[in-house]
N, C-alpha and C positions, 0 to 999 in steps of 0.2 A: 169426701176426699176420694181420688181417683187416681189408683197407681196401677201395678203391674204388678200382681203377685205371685208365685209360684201355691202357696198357701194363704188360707186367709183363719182364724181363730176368730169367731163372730162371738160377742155379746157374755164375754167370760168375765168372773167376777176379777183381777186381777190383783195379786198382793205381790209387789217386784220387789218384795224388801229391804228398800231403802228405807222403812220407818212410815214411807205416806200412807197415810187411809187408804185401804182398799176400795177398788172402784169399778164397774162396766167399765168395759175396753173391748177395741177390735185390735186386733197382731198381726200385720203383712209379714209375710215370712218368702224371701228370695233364696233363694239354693236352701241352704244350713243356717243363713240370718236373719234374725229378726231386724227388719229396717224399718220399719212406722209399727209406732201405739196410739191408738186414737179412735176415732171414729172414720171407718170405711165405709163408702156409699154405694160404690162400684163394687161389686164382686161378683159377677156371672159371668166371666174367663177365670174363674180362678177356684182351684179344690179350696174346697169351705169344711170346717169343723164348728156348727153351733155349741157354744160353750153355756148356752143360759143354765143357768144353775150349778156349774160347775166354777170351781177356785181354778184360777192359772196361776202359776208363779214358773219363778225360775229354776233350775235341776237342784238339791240340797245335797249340802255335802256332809258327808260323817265322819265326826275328826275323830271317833274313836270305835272303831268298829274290831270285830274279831275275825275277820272272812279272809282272812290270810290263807285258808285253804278251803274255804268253799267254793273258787273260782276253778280247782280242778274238777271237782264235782259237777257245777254248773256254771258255765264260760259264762253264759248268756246273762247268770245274774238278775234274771228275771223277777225273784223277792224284792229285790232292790227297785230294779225298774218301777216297779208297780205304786214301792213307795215315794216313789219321787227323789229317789238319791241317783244323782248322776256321778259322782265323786265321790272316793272312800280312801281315808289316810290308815292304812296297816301296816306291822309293826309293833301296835301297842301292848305294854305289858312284858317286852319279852319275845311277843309270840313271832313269828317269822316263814314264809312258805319256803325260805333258802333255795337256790339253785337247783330245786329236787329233781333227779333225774333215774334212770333205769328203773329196778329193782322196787324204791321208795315212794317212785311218781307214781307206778301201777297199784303198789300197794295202799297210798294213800285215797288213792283214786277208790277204790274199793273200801275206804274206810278203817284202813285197818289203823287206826291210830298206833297202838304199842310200837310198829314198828318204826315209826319214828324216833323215838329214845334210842333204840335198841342200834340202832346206825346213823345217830348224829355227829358221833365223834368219828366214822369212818368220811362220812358227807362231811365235815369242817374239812379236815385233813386233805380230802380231794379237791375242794376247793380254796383251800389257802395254795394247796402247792400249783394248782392251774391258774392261779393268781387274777379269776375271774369277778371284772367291775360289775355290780349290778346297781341298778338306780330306779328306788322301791320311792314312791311316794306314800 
């Protein structure tokens, strides 16, 4: 097979989690998409990543994680990266990073957990009455 790829994924064991057996596969990859699975013949135009012996799959998502504030500490998330989670649903349990801002965001950012408790009911209060939507997945 002979296409155009901006990327090419050579010879990766592949498990796309649909349930089928995992199997070798090549991945053309154009901009950010994945457009052909299969076997590529053509690839010297194209950045190649040999996969042999390595699993591909798709990004994993965590439906129940706790890093409601570890995303101040490390944007990048890079623990995660490495594990293969591209998506994380926070919130659970309660926990919540809220609108943190001034005073709370420096201090959380520095670890200082207690101060969290100590000015959540000041943080509700400023944000019920700035009556700010937030849309946490």
């Amino acid at each position: 097979m002979s296409h155009n790829f901006d990327l090419i994924i050579k010879n990766g064991t592949l498990v796309d989690g649909t349930g089928n057996a995992r199997r070798i596969a090549d991945i053309g990859v154009r901009g950010d998409k994945i457009v052909y699975i299969g076997k590529i013949i053509d690839y010297h135009d194209s950045e190649f990543i040999d996969a042999t012996g390595c699993i591909v799959a798709p990004g994993f998502i965590d439906i129940h994680s706790h890093s409601d504030f570890f995303w101040l500490v490390s944007p990048e998330s890079e623990s995660k990266i490495y594990d293969g989670v591209t998506t994380e649903i926070c919130g659970n349990c309660g926990i919540s990073a809220f609108p943190l801002k001034g005073q709370l965001l420096e201090n959380k950012k520095k670890d200082s957990a207690n101060s969290i408790w100590i000015l959540i009911g000041k943080l509700l209060r400023n944000f019920l009455k700035e009556q700010t939507t937030r849309r946490v997945l």
